[in-house]
N, C-alpha and C positions, 0 to 999 in steps of 0.2 A: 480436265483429266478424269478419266475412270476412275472409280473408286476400288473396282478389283485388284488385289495385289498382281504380281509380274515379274518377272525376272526379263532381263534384256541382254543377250548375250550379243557377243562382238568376236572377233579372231583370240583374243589374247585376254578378255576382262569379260567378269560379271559384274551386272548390277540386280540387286534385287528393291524391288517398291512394295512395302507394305510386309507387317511381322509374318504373315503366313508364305509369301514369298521367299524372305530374310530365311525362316527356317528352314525352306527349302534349299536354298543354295549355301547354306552350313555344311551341308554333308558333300558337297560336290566334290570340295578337295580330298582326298584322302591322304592318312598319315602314311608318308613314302617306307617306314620304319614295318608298320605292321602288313602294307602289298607285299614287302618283301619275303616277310615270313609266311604268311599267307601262299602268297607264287612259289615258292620253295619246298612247304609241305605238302601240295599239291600234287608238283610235279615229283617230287621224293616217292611220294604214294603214289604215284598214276594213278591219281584221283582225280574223274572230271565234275565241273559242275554245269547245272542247267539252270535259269534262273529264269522266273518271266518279268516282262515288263514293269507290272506293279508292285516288286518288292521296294525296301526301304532305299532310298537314296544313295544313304551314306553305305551301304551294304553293296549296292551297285557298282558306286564308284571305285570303292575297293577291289570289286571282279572285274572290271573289266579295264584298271590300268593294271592285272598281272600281265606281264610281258610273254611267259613261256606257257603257264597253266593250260589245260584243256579247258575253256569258260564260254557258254552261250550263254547270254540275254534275248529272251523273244518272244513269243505269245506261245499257245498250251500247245499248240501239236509240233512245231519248232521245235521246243524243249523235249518230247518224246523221240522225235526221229534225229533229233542230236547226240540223243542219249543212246542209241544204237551206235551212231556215226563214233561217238566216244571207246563203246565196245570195243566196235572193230580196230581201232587203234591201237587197241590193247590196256584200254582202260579198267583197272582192279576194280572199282566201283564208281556209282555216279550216286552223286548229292543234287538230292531236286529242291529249289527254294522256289515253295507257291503253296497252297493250299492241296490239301488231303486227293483230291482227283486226279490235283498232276502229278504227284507221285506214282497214284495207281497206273495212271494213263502209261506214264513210261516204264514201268514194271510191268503192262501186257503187254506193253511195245515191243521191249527189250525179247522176251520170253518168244514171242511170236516171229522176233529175228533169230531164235537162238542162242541167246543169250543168256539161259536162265540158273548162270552160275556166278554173272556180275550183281553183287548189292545196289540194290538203291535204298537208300538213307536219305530221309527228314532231315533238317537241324532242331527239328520239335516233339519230343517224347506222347503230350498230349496228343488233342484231336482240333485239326488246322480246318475248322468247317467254310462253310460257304453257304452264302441266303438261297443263292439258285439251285446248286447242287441241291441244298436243303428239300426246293419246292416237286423235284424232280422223285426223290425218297418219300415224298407224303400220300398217305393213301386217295387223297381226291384225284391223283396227279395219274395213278392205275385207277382210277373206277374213270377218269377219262380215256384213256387208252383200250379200257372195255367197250365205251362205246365204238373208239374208232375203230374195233377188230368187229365190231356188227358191219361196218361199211363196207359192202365188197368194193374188191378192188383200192383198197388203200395201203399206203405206204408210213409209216412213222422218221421223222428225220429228226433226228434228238440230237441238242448240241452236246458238242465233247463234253463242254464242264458240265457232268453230271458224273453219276458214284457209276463202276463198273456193277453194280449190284443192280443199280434202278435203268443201266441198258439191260440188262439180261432179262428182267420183267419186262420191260418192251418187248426184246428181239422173241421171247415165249408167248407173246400175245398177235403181235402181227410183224410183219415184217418191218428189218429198223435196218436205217445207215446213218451214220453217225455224220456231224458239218464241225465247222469251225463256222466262224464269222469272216474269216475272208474267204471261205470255199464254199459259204452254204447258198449263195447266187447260184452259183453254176451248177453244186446239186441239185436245186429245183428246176433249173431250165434242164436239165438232162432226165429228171426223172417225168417232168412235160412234154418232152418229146421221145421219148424213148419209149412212154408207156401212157398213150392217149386215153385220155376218162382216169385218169390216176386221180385219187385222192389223195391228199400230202398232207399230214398232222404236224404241226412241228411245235415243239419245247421244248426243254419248259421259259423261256423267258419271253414273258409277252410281248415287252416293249419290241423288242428285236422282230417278234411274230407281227405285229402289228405294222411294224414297218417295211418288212419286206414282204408284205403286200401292196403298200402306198406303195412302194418301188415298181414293183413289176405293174402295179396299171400304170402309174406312169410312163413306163416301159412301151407298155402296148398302143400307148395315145400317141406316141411317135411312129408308128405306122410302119410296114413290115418292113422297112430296108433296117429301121433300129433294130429291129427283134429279131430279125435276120444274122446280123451285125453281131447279138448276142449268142445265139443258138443257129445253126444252118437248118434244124429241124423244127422251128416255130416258125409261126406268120402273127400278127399281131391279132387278129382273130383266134387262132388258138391259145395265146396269151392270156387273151381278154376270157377266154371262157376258161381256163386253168386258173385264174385268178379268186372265181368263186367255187372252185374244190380245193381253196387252202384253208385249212383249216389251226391256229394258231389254242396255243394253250392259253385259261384267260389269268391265272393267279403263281404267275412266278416273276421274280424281279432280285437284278443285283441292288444290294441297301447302298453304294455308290452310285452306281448312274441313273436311277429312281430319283437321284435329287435333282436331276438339269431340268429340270421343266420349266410350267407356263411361267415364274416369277422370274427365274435367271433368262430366260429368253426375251421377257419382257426387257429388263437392264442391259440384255447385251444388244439389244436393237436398239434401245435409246441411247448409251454409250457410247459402243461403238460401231457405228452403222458401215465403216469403212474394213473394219478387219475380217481374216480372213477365219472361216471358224472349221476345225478338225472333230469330228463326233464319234463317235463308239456307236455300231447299231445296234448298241443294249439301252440307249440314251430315251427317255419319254420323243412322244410325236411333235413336239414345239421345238425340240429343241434339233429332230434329223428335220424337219422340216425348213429349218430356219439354213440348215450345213447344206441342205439338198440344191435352199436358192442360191448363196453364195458358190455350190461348186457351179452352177448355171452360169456365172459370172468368171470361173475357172479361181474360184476365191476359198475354196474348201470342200470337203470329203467327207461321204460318210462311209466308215468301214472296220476292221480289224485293228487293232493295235500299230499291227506293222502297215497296214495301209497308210494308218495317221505318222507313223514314223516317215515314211516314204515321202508323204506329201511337204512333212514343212520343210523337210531336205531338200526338196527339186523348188521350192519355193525361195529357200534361199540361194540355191545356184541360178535362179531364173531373174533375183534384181538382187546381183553380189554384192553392190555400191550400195544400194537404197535400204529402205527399212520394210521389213513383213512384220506386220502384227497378227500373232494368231491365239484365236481362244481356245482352248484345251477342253473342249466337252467328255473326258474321259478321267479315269482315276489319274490323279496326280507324281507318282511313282515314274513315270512314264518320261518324266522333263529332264531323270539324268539321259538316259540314252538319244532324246531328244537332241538336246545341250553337245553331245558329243558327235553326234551327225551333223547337225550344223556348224560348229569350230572348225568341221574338214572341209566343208563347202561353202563358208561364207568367203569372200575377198575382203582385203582390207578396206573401210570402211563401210561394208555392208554389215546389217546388224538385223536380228530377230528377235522381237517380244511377246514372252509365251505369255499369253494371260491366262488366271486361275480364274474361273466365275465362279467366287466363292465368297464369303465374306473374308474380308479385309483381316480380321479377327481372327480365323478358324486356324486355332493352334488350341495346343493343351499344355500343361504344367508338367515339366519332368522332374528328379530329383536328382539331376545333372550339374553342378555348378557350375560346368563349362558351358551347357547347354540347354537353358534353362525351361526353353519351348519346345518343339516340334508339330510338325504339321497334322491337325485337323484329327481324323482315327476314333476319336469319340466324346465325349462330354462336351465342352464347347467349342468345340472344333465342329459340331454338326449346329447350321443354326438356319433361321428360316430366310433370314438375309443374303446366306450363301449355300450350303448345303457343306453335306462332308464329303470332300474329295477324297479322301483317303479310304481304304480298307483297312478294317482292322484285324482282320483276317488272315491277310497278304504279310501285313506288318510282322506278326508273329515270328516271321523267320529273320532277325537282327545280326547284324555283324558280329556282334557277341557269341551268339546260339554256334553260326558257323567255326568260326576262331575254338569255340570250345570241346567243337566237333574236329576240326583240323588238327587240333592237340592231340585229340587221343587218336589219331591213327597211327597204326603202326607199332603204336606202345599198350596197346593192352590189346584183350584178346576181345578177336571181331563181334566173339559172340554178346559181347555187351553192350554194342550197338542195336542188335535186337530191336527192342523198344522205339525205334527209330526206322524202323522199315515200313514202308506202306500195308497195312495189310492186308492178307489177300482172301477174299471174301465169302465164308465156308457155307455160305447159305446155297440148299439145292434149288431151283430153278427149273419146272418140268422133267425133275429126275436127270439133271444136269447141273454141275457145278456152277454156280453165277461169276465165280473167276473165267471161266473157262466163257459159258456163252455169253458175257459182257465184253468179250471180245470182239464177238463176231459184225458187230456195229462199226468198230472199228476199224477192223478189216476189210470192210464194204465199202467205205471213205477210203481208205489207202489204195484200193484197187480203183475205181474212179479217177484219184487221180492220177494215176499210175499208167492207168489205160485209155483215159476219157469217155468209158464207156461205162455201164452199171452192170456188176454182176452178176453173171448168167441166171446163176443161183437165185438172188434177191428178184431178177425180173422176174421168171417161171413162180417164184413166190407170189408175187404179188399179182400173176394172170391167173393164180391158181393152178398151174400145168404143173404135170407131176418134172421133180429136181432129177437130171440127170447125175448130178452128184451131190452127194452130200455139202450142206452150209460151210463155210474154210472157217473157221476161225479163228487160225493165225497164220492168216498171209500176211 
């Protein structure tokens, strides 16, 4: 048997192996007493919430058995274009549970639909940072995007989790369109065939940069009917030569998926050489390397949050009877909404076992008597045996936090939530607000996908040709 913990879920039963496991599926149930109250202040207030993937468990669980509530769980741009979706409903305000960008994120979102009389509210008064976002605000991270605005003919593709302040310092330096990790494939192939001789900068997360270059030569060594297959406007020669004008940022990394590397990859190939493994392309090169063969084998995925949602779901409807064992190379937050995809599509005696490649151990001390551990987050919870799966970032926003935010709506006055809005970012920017042109990155993403074309705008940018209209920056 592996020595990594696991949870094993079934139609009707959990099991969990190993105390880091065990504390994960603590929180799965939630108290039917406090959803109630929870779905009822909600829906009292038309109040929606957006939550992503790796918030806490037991915080999940609770969202998403409300019955009536407006409630998403999903990866960062989900959660912005819900949070409009909520608007139009006629939602009073949205509550974002994630860290400090996805708030901002759906705060231009919202603003950029119209919006900009609905609140968004934190459940976190402080400041909800992030390692990547961090690396993206650091001045190496502009004295690199100086050089790439020397490059003629380049493009910046900056992922969404970065601060709306450190797009608007790109989009003032060279041209920027913002990715997701499930849309930033198809950004690069559209801005490879749309705009030949491009140069394409992308951060700030290395790993991710790193490998979606290993991707795309791979890509191109399957020879133009794959690359075809991908883009109608590449051949696998145009591939291969776009392949050395990407240019990746070398010093940004999420402090969670920096830990899957050469040691955990080493134990999950001797472990377990049969399971199916799910990776984050934030993940180091051993360990998308390793999801890359297995998906070769139709046995795992490298991709998006929701990519990896997706797959262990069609995995379990593909052997309903049988067992799928999958390792979870991604933050661990991730395993309620897992756990709940799969309960809908397994048959009765088919069964799924997420594995943590973490050590066995990687919990911490709470002062819970009910609850005396919890998963991983920091102190020994991070160790060289296993790594920390958890954020401690993400965590910030607790059932508690929300519940005490749900309390006071309604009953005191809005303005004391305050302190709890995203805020919006007074710094000027080429004699332009950085609220304002940290938008425009965004906006370039949305119409892409919107149109599957890149716009007008950002192309004529980046050929140098003068703009028949001015940059949107809130489409």
């Amino acid at each position: 048997m592996p020595s990594f913990p696991s949870i094993i879920v079934e139609r009707d039963t959990i099991r969990a192996e190993g105390a880091f496991a065990v504390s994960q599926a603590a929180y799965l149930d939630p108290d039917p007493a406090l959803v109630a109250e929870l779905d009822a202040r909600l829906v009292e207030e038309r109040t929606g919430v957006v939550a992503h993937y790796y918030m806490d468990p037991e915080l999940q669980g609770a969202l998403a058995a409300c019955p009536r509530a407006a409630v998403h769980i999903a990866d960062s741009l989900a959660m912005a274009e819900q949070a409009v979706e909520m608007a139009r409903r006629g939602a009073r305000r949205v509550l974002v549970l994630g860290v400090d960008f996805m708030a901002e994120n759906a705060r231009a979102t919202l603003d950029a639909a119209g919006f900009e009389h609905v609140p968004v509210y934190r459940v976190v008064a402080g400041e909800v940072g992030c390692s990547l976002a961090a690396a993206a605000d650091a001045p190496a991270y502009l004295a690199w995007l100086q050089r790439a605005a020397r490059q003629p003919r380049s493009v910046h593709v900056v992922y969404v989790n970065t601060s709306l302040t450190a797009k608007a310092r790109a989009e003032a330096l060279l041209p920027t369109i913002a990715c997701t990790s499930s849309n930033v494939v198809r950004t690069l192939l559209s801005l490879y065939a749309e705009l030949p001789g491009v140069h394409v900068w992308f951060g700030p997360d290395s790993y991710m940069g790193r490998n979606l270059e290993a991707l795309l030569r791979r890509q191109a060594a399957m020879g133009d009917e794959t690359v075809r297959g991908l883009h109608a406007g590449l051949d696998a020669a145009a591939l291969r030569d776009a392949c050395d004008r990407f240019h990746a940022y070398p010093s940004g990394t999420c402090i969670v998926h920096e830990q899957f590397g050469a040691s955990i990859v080493e134990r999950v190939r001797r472990e377990l050489p049969d399971a199916d493994v799910a990776a984050h392309l934030e993940v180091p090169g051993e360990m998308f390397d390793l999801a890359l063969e297995r998906a070769s084998e139709g046995r795992g995925v490298v991709g998006s949050t929701s990519n990896i949602l997706e797959f262990i779901v069609r995995r379990a409807q593909q052997r309903p009877d049988g067992t799928v064992r999958v390792v979870l190379g991604t933050e661990t937050g991730m395993v309620g909404s897992i756990v709940r995809g799969v309960r809908r599509a397994l048959a009765p005696g088919g069964r799924v076992e997420i594995v943590f490649p973490v050590a066995a151990e990687a919990i911490r001390a709470t002062q819970d008597p009910e609850l005396p551990v919890v998963p991983g987050g920091g102190g020994e919870g991070c160790t060289v045996a296993g790594g920390c799966a958890t954020c401690p970032y993400m965590k910030m926003s607790s059932l508690d936090a929300l519940m005490d935010v749900v309390r006071r709506l309604g009953r005191v006055d809005e303005a004391t939530l305050a302190p709890l809005a995203p805020r919006r970012p007074d710094t000027m920017v080429a004699g332009r607000p950085a609220y304002e042109l940290g938008r425009a990155p965004i906006a370039a993403m949305r119409e892409l996908g919107r149109t599957g074309r890149l716009p007008e705008a950002l192309r004529r940018r980046v050929l140098g040709e003068p703009s028949t209209a001015p940059t949107d920056a809130t489409a």
